[in-house]
N, CA, C and O atoms as a GROMACS GRO file, in nm:
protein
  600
    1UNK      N    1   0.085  -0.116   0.000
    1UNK     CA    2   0.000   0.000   0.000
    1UNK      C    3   0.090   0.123   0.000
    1UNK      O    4   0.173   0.137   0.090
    2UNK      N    5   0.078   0.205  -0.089
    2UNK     CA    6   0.137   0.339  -0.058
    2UNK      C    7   0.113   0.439   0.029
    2UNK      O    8   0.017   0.426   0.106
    3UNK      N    9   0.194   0.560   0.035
    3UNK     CA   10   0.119   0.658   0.110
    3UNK      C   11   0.009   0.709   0.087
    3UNK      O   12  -0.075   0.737   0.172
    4UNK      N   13   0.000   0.730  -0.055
    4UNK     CA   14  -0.147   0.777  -0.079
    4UNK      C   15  -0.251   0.733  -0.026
    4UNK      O   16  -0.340   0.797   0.028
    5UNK      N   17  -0.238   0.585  -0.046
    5UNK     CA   18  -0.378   0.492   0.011
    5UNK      C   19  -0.391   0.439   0.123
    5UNK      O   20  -0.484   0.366   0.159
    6UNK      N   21  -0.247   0.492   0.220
    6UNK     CA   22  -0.231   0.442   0.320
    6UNK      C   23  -0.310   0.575   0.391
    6UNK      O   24  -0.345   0.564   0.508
    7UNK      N   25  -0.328   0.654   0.345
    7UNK     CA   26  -0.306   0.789   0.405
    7UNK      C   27  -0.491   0.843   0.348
    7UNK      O   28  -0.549   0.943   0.392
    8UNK      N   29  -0.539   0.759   0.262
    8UNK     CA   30  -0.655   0.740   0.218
    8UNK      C   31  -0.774   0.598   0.316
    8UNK      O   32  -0.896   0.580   0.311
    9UNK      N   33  -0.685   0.537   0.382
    9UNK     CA   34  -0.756   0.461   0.446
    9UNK      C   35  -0.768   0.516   0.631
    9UNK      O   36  -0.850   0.497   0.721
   10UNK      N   37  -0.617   0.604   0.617
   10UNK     CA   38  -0.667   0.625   0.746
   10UNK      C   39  -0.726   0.709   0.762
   10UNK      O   40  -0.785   0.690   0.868
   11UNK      N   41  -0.759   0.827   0.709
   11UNK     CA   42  -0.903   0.880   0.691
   11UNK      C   43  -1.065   0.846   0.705
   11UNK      O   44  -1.168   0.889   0.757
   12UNK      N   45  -1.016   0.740   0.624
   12UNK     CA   46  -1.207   0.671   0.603
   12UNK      C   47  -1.191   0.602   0.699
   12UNK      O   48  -1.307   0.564   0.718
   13UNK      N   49  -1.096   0.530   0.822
   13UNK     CA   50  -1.123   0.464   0.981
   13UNK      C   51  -1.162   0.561   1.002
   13UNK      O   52  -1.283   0.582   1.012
   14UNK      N   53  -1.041   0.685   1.017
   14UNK     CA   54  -1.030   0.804   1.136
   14UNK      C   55  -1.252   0.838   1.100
   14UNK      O   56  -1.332   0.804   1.187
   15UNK      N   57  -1.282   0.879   1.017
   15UNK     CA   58  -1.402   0.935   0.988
   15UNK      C   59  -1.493   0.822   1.036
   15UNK      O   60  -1.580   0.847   1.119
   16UNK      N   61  -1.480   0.724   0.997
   16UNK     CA   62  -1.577   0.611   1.052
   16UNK      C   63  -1.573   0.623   1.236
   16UNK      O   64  -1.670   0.659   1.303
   17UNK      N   65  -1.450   0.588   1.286
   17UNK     CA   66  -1.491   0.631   1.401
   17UNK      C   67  -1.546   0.734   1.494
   17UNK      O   68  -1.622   0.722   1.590
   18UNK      N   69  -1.495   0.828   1.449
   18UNK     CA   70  -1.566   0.974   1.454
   18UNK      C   71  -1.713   0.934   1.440
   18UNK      O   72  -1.778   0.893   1.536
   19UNK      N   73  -1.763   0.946   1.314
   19UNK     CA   74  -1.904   0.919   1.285
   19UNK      C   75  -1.996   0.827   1.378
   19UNK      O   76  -2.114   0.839   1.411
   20UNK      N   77  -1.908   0.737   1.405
   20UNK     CA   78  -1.981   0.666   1.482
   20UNK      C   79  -1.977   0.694   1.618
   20UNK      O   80  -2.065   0.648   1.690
   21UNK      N   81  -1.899   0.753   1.657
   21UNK     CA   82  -1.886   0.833   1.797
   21UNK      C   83  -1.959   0.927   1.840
   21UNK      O   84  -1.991   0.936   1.958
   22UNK      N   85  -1.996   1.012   1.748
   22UNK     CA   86  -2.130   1.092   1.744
   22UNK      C   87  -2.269   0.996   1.701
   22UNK      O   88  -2.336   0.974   1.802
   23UNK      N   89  -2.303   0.960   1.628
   23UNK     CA   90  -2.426   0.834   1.620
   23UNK      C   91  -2.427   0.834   1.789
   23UNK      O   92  -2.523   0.887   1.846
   24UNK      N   93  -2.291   0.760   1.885
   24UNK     CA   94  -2.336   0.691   1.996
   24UNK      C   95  -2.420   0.840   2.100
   24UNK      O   96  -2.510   0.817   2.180
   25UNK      N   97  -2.380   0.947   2.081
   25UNK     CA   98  -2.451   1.081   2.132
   25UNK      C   99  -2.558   1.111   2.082
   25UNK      O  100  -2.577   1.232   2.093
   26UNK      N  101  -2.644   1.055   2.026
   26UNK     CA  102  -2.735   1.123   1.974
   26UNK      C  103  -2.726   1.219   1.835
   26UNK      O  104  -2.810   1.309   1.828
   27UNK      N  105  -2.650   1.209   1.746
   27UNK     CA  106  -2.616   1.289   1.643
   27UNK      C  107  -2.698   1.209   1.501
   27UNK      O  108  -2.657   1.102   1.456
   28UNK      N  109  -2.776   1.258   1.466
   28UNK     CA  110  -2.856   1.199   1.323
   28UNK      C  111  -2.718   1.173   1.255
   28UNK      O  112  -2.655   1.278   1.240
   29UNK      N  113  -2.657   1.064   1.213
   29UNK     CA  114  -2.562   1.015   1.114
   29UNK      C  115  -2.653   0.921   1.026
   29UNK      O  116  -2.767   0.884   1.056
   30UNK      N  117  -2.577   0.886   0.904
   30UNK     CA  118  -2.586   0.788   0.828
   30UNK      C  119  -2.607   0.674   0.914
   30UNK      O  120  -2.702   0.597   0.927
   31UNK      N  121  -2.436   0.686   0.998
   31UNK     CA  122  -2.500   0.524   1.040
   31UNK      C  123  -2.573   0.517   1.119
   31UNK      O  124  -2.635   0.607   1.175
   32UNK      N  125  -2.575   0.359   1.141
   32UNK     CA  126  -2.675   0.324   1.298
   32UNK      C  127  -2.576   0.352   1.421
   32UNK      O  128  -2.455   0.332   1.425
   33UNK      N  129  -2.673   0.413   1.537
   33UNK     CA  130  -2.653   0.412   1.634
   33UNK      C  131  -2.624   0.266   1.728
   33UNK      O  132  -2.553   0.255   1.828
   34UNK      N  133  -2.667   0.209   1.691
   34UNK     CA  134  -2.624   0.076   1.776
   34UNK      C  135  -2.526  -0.032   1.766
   34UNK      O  136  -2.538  -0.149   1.801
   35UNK      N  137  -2.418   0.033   1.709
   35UNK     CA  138  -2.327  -0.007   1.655
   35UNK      C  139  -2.239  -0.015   1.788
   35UNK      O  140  -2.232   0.083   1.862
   36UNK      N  141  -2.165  -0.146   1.818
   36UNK     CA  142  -2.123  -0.222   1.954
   36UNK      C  143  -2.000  -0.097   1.981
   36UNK      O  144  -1.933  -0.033   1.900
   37UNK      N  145  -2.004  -0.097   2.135
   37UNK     CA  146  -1.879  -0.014   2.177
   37UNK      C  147  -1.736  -0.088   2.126
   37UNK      O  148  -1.641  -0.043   2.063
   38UNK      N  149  -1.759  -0.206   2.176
   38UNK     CA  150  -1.592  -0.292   2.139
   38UNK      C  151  -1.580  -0.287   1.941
   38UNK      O  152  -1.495  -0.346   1.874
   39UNK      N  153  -1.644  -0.235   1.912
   39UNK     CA  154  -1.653  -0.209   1.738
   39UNK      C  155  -1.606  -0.085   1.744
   39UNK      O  156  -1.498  -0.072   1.688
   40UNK      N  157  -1.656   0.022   1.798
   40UNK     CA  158  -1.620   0.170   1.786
   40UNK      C  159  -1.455   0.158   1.830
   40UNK      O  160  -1.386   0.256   1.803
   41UNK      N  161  -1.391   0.046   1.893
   41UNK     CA  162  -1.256   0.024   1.967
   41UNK      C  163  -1.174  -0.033   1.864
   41UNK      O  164  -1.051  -0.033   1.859
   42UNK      N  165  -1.234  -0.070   1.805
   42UNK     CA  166  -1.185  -0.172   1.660
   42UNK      C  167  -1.135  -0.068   1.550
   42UNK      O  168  -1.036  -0.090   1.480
   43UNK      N  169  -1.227   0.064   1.541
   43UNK     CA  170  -1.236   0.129   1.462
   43UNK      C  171  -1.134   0.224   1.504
   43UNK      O  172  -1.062   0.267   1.414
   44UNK      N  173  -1.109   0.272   1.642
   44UNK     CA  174  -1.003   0.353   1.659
   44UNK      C  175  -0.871   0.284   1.665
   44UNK      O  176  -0.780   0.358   1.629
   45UNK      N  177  -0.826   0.145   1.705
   45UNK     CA  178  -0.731   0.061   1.656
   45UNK      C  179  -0.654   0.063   1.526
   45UNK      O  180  -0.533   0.047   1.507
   46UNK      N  181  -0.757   0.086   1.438
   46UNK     CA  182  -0.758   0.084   1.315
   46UNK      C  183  -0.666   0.199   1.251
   46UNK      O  184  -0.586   0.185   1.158
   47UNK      N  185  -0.692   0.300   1.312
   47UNK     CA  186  -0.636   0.419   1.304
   47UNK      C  187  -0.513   0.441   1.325
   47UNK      O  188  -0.445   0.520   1.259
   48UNK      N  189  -0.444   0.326   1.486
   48UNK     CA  190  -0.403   0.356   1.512
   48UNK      C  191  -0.251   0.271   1.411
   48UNK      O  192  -0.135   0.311   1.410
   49UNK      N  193  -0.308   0.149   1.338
   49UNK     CA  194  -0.242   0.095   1.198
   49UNK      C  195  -0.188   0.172   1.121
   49UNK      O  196  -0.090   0.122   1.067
   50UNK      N  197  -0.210   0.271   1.092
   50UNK     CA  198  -0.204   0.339   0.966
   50UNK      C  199  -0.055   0.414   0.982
   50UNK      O  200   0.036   0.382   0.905
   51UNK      N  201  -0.036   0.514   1.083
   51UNK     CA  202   0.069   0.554   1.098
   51UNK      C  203   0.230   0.427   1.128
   51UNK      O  204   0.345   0.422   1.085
   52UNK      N  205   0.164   0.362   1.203
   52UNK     CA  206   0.273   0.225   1.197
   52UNK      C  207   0.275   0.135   1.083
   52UNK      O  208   0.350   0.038   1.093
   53UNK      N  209   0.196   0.151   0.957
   53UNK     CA  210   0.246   0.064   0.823
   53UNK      C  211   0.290   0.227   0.742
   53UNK      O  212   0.408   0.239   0.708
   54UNK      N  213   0.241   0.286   0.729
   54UNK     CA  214   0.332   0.405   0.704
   54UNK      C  215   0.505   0.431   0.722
   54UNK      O  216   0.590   0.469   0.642
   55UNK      N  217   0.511   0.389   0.870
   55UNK     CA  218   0.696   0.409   0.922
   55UNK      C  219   0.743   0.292   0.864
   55UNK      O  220   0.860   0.303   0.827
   56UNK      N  221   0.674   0.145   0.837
   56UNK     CA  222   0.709   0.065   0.776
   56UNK      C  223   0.772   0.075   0.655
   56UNK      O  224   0.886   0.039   0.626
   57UNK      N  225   0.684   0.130   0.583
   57UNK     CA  226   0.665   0.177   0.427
   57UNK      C  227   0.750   0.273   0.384
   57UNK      O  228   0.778   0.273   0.265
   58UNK      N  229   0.812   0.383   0.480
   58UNK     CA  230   0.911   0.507   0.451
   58UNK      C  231   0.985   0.442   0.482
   58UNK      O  232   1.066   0.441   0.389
   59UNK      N  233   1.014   0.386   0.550
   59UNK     CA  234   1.176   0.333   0.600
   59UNK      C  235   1.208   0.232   0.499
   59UNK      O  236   1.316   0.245   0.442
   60UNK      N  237   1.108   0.103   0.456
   60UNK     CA  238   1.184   0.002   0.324
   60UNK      C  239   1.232   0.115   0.177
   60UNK      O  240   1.332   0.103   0.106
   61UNK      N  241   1.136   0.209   0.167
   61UNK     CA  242   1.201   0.269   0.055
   61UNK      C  243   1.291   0.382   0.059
   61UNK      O  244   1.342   0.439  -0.037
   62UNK      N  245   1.304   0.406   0.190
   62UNK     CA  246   1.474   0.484   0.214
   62UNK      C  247   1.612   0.387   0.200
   62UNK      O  248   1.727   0.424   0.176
   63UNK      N  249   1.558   0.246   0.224
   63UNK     CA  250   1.631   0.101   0.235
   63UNK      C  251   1.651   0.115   0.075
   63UNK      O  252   1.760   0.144   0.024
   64UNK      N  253   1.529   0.090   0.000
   64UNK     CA  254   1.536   0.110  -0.123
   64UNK      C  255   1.619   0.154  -0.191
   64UNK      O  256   1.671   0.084  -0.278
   65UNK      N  257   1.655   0.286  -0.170
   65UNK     CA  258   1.743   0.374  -0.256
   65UNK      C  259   1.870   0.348  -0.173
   65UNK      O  260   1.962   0.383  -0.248
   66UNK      N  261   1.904   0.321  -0.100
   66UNK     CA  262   2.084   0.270  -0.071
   66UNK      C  263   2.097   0.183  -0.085
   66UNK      O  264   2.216   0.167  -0.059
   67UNK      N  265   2.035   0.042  -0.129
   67UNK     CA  266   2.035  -0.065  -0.226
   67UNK      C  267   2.046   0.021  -0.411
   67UNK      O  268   2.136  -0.005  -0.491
   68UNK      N  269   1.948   0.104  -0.434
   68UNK     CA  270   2.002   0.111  -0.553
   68UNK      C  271   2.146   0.244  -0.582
   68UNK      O  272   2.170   0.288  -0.695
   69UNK      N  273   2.194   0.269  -0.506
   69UNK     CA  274   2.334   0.400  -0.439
   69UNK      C  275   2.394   0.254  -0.444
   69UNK      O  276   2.418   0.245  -0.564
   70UNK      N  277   2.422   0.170  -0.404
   70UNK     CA  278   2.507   0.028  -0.451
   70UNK      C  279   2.555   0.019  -0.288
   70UNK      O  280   2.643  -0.067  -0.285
   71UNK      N  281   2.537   0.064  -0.172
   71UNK     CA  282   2.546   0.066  -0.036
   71UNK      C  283   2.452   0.030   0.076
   71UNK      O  284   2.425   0.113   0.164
   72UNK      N  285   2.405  -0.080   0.075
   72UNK     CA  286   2.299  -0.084   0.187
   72UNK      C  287   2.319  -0.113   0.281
   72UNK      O  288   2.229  -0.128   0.363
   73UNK      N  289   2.495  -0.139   0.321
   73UNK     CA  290   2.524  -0.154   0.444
   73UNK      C  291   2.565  -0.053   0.543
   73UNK      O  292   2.676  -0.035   0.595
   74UNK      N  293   2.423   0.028   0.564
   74UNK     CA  294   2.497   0.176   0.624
   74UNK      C  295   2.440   0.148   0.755
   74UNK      O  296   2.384   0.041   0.773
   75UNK      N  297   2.450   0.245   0.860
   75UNK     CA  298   2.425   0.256   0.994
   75UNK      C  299   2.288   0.285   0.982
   75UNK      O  300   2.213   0.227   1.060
   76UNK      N  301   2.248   0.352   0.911
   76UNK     CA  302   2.090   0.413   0.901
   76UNK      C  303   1.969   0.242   0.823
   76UNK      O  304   1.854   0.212   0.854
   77UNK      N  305   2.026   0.201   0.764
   77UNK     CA  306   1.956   0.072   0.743
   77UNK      C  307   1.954  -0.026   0.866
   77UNK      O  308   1.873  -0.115   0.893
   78UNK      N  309   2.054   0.011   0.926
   78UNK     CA  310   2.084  -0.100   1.068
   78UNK      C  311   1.937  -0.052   1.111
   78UNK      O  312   1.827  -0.105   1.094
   79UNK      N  313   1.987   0.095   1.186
   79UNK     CA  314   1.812   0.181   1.219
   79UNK      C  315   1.673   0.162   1.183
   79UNK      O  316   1.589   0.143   1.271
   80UNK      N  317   1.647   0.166   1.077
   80UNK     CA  318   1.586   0.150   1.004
   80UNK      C  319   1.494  -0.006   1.027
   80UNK      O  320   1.373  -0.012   1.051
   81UNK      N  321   1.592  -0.128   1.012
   81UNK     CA  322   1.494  -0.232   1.059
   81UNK      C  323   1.493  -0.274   1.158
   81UNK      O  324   1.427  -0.378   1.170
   82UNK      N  325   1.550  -0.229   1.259
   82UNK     CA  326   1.504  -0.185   1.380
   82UNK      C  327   1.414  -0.093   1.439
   82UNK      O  328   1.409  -0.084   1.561
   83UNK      N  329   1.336  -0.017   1.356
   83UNK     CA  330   1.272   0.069   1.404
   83UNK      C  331   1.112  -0.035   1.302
   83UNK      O  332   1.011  -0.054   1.370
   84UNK      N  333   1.113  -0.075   1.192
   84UNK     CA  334   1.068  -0.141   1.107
   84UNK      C  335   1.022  -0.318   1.227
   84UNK      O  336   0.906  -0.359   1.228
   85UNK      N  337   1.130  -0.387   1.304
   85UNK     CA  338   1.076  -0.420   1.380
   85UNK      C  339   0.965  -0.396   1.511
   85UNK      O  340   0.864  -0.452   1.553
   86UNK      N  341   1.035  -0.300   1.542
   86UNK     CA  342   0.926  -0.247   1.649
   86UNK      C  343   0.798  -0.214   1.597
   86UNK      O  344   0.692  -0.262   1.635
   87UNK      N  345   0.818  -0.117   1.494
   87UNK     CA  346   0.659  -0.138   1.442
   87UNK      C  347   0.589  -0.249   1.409
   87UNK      O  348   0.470  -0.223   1.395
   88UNK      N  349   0.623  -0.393   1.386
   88UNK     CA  350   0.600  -0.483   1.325
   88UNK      C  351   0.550  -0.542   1.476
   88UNK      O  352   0.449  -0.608   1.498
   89UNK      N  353   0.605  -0.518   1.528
   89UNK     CA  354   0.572  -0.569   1.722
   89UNK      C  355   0.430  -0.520   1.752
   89UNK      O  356   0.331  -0.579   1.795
   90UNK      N  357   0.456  -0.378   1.711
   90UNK     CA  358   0.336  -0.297   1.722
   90UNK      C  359   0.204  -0.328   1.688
   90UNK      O  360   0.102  -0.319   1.757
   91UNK      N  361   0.223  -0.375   1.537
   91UNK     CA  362   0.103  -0.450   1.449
   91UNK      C  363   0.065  -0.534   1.506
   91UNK      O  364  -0.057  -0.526   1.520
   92UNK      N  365   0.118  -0.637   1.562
   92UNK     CA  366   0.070  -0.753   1.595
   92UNK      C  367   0.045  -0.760   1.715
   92UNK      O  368  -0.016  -0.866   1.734
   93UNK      N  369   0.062  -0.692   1.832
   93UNK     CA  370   0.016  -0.650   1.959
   93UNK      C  371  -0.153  -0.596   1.872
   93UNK      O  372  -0.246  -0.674   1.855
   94UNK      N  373  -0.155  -0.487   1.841
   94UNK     CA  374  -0.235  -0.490   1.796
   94UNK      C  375  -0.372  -0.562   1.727
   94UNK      O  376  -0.489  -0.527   1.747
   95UNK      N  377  -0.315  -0.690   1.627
   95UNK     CA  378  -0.400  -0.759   1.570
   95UNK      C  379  -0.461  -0.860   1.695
   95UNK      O  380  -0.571  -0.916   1.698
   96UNK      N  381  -0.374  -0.863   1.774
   96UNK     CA  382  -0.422  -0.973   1.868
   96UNK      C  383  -0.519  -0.910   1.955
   96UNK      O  384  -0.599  -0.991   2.001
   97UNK      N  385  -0.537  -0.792   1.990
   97UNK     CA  386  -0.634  -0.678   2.036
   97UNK      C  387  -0.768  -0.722   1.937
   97UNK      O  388  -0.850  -0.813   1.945
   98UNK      N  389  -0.751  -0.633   1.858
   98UNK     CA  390  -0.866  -0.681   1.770
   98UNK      C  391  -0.937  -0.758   1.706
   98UNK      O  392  -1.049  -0.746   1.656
   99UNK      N  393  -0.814  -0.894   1.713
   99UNK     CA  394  -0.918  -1.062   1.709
   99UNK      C  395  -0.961  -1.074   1.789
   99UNK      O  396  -1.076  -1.102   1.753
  100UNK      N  397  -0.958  -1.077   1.979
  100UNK     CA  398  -0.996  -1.072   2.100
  100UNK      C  399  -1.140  -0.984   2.090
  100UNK      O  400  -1.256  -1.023   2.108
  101UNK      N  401  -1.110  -0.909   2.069
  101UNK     CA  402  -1.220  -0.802   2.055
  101UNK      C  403  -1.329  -0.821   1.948
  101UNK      O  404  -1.442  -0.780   1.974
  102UNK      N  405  -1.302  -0.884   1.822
  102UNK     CA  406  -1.366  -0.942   1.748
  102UNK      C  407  -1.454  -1.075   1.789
  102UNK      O  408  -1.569  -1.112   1.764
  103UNK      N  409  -1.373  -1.114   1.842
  103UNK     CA  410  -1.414  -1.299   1.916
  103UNK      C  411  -1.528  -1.264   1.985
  103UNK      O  412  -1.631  -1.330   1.972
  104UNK      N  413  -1.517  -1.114   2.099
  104UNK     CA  414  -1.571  -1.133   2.214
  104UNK      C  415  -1.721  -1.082   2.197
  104UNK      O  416  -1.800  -1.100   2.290
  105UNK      N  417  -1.775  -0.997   2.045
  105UNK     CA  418  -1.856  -0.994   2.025
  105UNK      C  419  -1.962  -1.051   1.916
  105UNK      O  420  -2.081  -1.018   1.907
  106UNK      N  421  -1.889  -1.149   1.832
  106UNK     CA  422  -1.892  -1.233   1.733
  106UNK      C  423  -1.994  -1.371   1.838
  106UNK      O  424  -1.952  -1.435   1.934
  107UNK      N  425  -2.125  -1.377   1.775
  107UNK     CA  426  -2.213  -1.456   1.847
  107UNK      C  427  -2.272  -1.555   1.719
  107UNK      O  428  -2.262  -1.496   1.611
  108UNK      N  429  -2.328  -1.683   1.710
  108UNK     CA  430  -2.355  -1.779   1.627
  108UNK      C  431  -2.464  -1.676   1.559
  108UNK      O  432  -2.417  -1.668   1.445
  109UNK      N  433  -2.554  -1.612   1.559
  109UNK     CA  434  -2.658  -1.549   1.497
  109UNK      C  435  -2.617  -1.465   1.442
  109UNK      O  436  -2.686  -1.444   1.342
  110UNK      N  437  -2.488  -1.361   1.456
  110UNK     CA  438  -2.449  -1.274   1.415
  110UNK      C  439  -2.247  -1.279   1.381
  110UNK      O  440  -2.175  -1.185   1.414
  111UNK      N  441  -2.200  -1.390   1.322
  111UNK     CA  442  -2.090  -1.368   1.350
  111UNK      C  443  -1.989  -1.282   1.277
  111UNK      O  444  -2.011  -1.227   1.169
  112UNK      N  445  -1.917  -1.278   1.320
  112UNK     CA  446  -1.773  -1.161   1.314
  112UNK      C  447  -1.672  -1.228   1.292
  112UNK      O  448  -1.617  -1.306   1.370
  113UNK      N  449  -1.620  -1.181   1.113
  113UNK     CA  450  -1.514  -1.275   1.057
  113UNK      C  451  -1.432  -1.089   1.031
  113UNK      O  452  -1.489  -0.996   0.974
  114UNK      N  453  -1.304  -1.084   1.084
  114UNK     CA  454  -1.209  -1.007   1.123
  114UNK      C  455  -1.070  -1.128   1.093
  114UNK      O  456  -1.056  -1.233   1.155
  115UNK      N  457  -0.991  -1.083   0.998
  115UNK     CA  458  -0.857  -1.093   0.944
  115UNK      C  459  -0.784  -1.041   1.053
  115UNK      O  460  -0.704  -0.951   1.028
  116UNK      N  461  -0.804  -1.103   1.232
  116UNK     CA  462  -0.707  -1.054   1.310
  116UNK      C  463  -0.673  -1.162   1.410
  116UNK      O  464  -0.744  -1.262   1.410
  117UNK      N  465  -0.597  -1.156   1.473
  117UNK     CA  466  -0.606  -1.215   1.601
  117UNK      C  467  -0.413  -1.215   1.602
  117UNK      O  468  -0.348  -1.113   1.579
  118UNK      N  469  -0.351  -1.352   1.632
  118UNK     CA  470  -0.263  -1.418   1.670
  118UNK      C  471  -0.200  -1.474   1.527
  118UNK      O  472  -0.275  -1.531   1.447
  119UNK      N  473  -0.050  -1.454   1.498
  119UNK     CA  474   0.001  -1.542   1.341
  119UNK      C  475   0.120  -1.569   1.424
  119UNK      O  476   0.187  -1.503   1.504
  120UNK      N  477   0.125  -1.743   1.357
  120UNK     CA  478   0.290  -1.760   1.401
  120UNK      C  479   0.364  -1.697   1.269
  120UNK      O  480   0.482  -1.672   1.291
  121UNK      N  481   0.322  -1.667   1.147
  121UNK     CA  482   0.391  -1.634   1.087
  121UNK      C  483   0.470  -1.477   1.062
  121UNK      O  484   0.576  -1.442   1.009
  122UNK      N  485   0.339  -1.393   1.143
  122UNK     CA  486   0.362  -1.265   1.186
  122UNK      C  487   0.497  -1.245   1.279
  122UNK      O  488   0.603  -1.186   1.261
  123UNK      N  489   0.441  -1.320   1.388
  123UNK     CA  490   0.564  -1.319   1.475
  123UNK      C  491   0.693  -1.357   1.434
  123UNK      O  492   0.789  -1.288   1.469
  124UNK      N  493   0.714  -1.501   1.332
  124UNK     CA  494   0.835  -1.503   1.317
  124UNK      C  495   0.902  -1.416   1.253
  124UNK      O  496   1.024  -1.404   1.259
  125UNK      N  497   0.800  -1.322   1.162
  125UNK     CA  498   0.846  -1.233   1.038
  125UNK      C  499   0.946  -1.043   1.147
  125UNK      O  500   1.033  -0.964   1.110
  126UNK      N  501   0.871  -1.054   1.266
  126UNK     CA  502   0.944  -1.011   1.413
  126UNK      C  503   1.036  -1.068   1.417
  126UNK      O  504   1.140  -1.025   1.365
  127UNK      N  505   1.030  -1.161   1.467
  127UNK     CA  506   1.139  -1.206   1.473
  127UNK      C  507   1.297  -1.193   1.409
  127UNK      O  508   1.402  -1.172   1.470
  128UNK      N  509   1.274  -1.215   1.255
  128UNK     CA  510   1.354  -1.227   1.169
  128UNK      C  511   1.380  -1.075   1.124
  128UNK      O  512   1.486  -1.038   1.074
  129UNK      N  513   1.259  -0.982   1.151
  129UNK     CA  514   1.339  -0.848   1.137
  129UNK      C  515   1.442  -0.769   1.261
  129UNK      O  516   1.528  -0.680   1.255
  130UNK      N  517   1.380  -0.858   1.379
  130UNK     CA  518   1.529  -0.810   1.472
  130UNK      C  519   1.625  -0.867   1.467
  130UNK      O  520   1.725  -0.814   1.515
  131UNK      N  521   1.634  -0.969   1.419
  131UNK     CA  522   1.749  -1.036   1.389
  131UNK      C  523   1.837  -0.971   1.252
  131UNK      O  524   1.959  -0.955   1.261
  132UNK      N  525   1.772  -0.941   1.142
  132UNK     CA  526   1.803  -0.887   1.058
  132UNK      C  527   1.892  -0.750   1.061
  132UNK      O  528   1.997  -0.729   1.000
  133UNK      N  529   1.820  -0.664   1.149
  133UNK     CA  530   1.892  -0.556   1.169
  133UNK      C  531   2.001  -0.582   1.307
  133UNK      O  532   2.089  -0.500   1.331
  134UNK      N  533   1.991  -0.650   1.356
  134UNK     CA  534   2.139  -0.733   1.416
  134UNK      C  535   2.254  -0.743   1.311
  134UNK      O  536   2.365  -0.689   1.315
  135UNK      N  537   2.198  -0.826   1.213
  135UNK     CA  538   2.317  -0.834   1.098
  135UNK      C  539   2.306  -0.750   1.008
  135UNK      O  540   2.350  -0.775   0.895
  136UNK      N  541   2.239  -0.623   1.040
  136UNK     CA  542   2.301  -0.501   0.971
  136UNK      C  543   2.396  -0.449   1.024
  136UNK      O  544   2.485  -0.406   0.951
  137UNK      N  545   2.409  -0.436   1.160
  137UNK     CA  546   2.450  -0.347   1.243
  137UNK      C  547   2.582  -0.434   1.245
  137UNK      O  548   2.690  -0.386   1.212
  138UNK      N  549   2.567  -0.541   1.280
  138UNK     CA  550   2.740  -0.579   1.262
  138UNK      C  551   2.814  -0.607   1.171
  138UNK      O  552   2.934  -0.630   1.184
  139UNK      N  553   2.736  -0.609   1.038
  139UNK     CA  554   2.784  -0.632   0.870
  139UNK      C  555   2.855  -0.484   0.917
  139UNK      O  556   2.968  -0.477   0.965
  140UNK      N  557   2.750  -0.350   0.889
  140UNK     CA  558   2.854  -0.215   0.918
  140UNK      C  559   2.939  -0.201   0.960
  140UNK      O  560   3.027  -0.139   0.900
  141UNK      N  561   2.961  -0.264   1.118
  141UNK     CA  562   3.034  -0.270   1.185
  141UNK      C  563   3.166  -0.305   1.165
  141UNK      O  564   3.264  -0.231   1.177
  142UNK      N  565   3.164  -0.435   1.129
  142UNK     CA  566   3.244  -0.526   1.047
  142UNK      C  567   3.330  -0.454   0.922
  142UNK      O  568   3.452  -0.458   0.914
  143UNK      N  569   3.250  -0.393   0.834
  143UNK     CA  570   3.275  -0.267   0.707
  143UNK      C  571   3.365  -0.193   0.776
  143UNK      O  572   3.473  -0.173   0.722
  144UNK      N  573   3.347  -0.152   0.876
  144UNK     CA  574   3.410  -0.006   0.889
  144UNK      C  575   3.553  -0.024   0.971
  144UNK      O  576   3.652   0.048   0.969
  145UNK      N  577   3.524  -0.162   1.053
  145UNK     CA  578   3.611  -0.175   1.117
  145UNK      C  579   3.785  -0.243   0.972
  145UNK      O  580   3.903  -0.209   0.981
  146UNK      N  581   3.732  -0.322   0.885
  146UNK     CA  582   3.786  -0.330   0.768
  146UNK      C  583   3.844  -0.221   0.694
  146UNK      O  584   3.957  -0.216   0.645
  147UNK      N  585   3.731  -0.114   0.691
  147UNK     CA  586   3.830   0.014   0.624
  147UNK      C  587   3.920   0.055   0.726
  147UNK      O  588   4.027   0.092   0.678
  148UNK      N  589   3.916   0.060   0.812
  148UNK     CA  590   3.978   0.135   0.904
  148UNK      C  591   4.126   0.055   0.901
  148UNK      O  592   4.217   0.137   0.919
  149UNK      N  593   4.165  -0.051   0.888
  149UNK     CA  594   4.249  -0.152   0.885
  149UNK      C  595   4.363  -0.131   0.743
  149UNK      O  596   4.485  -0.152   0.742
  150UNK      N  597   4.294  -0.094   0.653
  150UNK     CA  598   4.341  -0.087   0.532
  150UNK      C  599   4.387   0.014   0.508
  150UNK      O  600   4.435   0.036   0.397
   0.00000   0.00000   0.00000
């Protein structure tokens, strides 16, 4: 997703929750008013996605261009997926919020199918980005300590 549409979706949460935040006051909206509190929680969650696949998204294509500069072993890429992990921590703290939250109002008459909860594959993909920027940081390391030698 780009910024545009990243930056286009968090809008239409940010507004959805809003909207529906007023609905819960008494405000004539479009939508319905009876729309579940742990939903209106879902919806500000949602929001709170957008800026953390965003830092995701700026940081691989700053990665981007010192892969194509013919250098991607700099100190700032070390940074970079390290900061790219934590957000990735972030997400998935997150998703597990909002499958929980999904689960807890999801009833046989009415159920609630939500793309969230718990991934082992999420986590390992954590995993492998702190590890990753481990072996940035000492590939550099390694680099510099080499020039320095020579």
């Amino acid at each position: 997703m780009g910024a545009r549409r990243a930056l286009v979706y968090g809008l239409a949460v940010t507004g959805e929750a809003v909207a529906s935040a007023l609905a819960a006051h008494g405000y004539d909206l479009v939508l319905a008013d009876d729309q579940p509190t742990p939903l209106r929680v879902v919806a500000v969650l949602g929001v709170a996605v957008v800026p953390l696949n965003y830092a995701v998204l700026k940081r691989l294509l700053a990665m981007v261009d010192t892969v194509r500069a013919g250098d991607p072993f700099v100190p700032a890429n070390a940074r970079r997926l390290q900061a790219i992990a934590w957000s990735l921590l972030a997400l998935q703290l997150l998703s597990i919020v909002i499958g929980a939250i999904a689960r807890s109002v999801s009833t046989p008459a009415h159920p609630l199918k939500v793309d969230a909860g718990f991934s082992i594959n999420a986590w390992v993909a954590v995993l492998l980005t702190f590890l990753l920027a481990r072996v940035f940081a000492e590939g550099t390391r390694m680099r510099e300590d080499l020039e320095g030698t020579v």
